[in-house]
C-alpha positions in Angstrom: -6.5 14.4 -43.0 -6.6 10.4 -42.8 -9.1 8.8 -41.0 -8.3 6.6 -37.9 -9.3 3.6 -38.7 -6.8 0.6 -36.9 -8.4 -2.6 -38.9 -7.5 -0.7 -42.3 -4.2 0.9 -41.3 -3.3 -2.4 -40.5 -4.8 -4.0 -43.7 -2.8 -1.1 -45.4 0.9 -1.8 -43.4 0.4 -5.6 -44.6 -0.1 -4.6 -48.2 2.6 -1.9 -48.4 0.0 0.6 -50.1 1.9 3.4 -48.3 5.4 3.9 -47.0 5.5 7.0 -44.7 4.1 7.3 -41.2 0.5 8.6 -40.9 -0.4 11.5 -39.4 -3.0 12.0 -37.0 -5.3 15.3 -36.5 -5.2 15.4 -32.6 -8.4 17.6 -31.6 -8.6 19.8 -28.5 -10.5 17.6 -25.9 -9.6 13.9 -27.0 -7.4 12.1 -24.8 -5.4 9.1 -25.8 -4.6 6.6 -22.9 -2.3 4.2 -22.6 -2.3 1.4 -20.0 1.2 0.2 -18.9 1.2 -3.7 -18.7 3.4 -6.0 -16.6 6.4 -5.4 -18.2 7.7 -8.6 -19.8 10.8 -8.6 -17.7 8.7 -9.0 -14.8 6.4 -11.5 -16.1 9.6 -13.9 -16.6 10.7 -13.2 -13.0 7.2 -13.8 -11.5 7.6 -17.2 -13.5 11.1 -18.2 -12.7 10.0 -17.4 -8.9 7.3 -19.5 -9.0 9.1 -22.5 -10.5 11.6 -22.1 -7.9 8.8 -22.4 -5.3 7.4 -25.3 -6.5 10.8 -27.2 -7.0 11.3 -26.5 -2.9 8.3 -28.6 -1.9 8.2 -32.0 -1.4 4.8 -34.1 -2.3 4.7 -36.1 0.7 4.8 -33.2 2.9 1.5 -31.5 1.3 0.3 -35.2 1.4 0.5 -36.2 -1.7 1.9 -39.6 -2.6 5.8 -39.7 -3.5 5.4 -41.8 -6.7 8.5 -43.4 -8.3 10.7 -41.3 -10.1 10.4 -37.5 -10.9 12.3 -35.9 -13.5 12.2 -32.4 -11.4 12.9 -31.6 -8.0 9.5 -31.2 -6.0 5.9 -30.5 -6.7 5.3 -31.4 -10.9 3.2 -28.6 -12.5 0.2 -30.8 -12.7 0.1 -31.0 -8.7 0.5 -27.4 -8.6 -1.7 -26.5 -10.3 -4.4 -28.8 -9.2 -3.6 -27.7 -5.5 -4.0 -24.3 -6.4 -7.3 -24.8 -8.0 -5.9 -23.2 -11.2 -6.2 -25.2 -14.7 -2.4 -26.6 -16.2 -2.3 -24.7 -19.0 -2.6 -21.1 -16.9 -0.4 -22.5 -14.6 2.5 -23.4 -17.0 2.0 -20.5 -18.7 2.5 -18.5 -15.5 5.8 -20.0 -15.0 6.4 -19.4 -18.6 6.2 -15.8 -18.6 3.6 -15.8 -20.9 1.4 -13.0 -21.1 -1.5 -13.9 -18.8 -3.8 -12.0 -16.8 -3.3 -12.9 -13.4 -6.3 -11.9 -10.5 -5.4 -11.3 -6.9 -7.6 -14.6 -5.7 -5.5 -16.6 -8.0 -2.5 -15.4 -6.5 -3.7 -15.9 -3.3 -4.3 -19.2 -3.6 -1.2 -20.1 -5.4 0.5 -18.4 -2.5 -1.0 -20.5 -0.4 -0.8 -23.9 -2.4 3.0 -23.6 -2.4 3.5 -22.1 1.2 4.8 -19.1 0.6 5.9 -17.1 3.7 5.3 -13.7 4.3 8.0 -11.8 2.4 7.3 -14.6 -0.2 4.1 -13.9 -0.4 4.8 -10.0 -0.6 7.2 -10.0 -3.4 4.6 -12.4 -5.4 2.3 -9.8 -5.6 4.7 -6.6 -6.1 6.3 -8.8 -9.0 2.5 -9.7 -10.4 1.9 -5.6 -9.8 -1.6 -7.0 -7.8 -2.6 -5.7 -3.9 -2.8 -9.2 -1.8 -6.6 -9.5 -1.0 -6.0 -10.5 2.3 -3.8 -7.4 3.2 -6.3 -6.3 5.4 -6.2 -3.3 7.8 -3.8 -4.0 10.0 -5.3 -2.4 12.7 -6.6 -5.3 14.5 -3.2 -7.4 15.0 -1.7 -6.9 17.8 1.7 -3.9 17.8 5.3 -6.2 18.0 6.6 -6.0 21.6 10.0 -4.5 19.9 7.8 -1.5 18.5 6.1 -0.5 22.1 10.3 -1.4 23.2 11.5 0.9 21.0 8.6 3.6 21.8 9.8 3.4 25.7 13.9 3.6 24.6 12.9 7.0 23.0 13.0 10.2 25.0 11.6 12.4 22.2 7.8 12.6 21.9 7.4 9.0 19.4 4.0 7.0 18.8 3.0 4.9 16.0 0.3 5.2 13.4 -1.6 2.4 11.8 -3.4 2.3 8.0 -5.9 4.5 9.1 -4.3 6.6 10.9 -4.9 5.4 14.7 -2.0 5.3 17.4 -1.7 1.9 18.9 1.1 2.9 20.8 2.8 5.6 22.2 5.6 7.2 24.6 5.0 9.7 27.5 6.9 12.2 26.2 4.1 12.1 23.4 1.6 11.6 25.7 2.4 15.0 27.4 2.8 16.7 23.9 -0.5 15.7 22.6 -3.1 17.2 25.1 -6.6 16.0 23.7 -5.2 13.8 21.7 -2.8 10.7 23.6 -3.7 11.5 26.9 -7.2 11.1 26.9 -9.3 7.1 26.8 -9.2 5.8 23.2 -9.8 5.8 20.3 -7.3 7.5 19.2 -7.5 7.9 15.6 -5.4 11.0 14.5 -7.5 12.9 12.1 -10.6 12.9 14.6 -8.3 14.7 17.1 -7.6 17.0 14.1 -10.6 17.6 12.6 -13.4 17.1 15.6 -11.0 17.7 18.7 -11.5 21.8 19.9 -8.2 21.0 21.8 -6.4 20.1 18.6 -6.8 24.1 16.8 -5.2 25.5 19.9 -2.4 23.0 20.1 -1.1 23.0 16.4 0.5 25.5 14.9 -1.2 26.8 11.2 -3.8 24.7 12.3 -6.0 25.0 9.1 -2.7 25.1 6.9 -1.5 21.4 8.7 -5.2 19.8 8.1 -4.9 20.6 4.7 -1.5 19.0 4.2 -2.3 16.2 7.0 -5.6 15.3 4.5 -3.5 15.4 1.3 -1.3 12.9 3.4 -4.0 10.5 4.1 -5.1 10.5 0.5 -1.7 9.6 -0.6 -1.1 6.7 2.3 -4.4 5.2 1.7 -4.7 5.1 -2.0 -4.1 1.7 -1.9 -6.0 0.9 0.5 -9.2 3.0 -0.6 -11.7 0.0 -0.4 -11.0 -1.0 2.9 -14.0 -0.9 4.9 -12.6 0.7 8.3 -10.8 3.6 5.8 -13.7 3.5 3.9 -15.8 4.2 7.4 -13.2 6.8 8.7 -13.7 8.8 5.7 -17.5 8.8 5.8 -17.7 9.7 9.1 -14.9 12.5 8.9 -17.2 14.2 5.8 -20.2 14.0 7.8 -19.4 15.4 10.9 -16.5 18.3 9.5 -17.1 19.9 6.9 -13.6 21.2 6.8 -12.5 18.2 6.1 -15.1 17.7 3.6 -13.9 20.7 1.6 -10.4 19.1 2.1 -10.9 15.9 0.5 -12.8 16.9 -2.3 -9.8 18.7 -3.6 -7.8 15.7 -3.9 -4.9 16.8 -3.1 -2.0 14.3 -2.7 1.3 14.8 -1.0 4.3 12.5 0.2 4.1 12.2 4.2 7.0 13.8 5.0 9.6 15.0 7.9 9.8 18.5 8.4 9.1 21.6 11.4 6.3 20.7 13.7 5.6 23.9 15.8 3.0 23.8 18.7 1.4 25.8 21.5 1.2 24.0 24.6 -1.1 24.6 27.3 1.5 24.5 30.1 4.8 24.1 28.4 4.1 27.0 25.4 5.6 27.8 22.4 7.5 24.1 21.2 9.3 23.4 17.8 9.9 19.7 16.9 11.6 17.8 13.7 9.3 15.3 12.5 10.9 12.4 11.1 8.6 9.1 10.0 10.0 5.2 9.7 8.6 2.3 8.2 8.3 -0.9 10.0 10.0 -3.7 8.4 8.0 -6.3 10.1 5.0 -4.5 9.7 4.5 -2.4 6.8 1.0 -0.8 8.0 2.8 1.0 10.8 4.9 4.1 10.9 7.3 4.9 13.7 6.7 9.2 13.9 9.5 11.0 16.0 9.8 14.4 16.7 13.3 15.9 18.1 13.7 19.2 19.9 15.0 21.6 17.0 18.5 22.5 19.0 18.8 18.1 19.1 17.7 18.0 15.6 
């Protein structure tokens, strides 16, 4: 057995004293990890998109003074960098590709430095793998017109659901589906109606077997989004007052949110069977568009 030692393997690799791979004794219990850095393609596209950024500005528009004659399009990487609050030398490493460690408040600011728009902004921080800081909830800006639009141009039952899982709009036909739940004064967050609603365990279908996947769900959708202080707060107050869904999320169970049979019994309408199919807003990526067709439309 050789000893894992990485200063002497090295020492041993620079002066050739051996010339076969060494073999490890991996013991029962010891886990190796690995972290996965910003790949280096990436790094070169965060900084060739950040060059281009900076190019696209003029000085005298961020009120800086014009000067005489640039050698490069726009902002230089001195003004950059000083309007970002960031030193040079990060900065033109940054647009270098170098390997650098880059924080989300950095980004931020450099967002907001070089005006970056909203899908600007976005694809910053997917290329710099980092969550924006000021993300937020979501839940407090106001739904697009289109969205409610769009609800009311529906005739299946249809409603939206923010980050944490509230509806901040919905259609009649879902309003009539989801006695307890949509037809009742606000809030109308959907795992309260699950978990603390009496109204919701006669409604749904495999009730217990639906919270369990509706909880891996959650989970999933909010991993991101964990620290949040209104998820945070939904979560608390979920494990206090069920203890079903207590249990629940101490499994940790994660699953996709996905489309599938919806099956309900209905105080006055009865036995109902609905696809469920989920969208994305483009605009608006903390709200999903839920539909659920009739089975014979479907």
């Amino acid at each position: 057995m050789v000893s894992f030692d990485p200063v002497n393997l090295l020492s041993a690799r620079r002066n050739n004293r051996f010339h076969k791979p060494v073999k490890f004794n991996i013991y029962t219990g010891i886990f190796f990890t690995m972290i996965k850095p910003v790949s280096r393609e990436r790094k070169r596209q965060l900084g060739v998109f950040i060059r281009s950024q900076r190019e696209k500005l003029r000085p005298e528009t961020l009120g800086l003074p014009a000067g005489g004659r640039r050698r490069t399009p726009g902002l230089r990487r001195e003004e950059a960098a000083q309007l970002c609050g960031l030193s040079v030398t990060w900065y033109t490493w940054l647009e270098q590709g170098r390997d650098v460690s880059v924080s989300p408040s950095a980004l931020a600011r450099l967002a907001g430095a070089l005006r970056f728009g909203q899908a600007e902004r976005a694809y910053l921080f997917e290329l710099a793998d980092r969550r924006d800081p000021d993300e937020g909830d979501g839940g407090a800006e106001a739904v697009p017109p289109v969205a409610l639009a769009c609800l009311r141009a529906i005739a299946a039952p249809a409603y939206l659901l923010d980050r944490s899982w509230n509806a901040p709009g919905w259609n009649a036909e879902a309003e009539q589906l989801f006695t307890g739940w949509l037809d009742r004064p606000g809030p109308h967050n959907l795992l309260r109606f699950i978990f603390l609603q009496p109204a919701a365990r006669s409604l749904i279908e495999n009730h217990d077997e639906r919270a369990r996947r509706v909880v891996a769900e959650f989970r999933a959708n909010v991993g991101a989004h964990i620290e949040d202080a209104p998820i945070r707060a939904l979560i608390e107050e979920l494990r206090m007052r069920s203890p079903r869904f207590a249990e629940l999320w101490a499994e940790h169970g994660v699953l996709s949110r996905e489309g599938g049979m919806r099956t309900f019994n209905h105080p006055q309408r009865g036995f109902l069977r609905f696809r469920q199919v989920m969208f994305d807003l483009a605009s608006r990526p903390d709200l999903k568009l839920i539909m659920l067709l009739p089975v014979d439309e479907a």
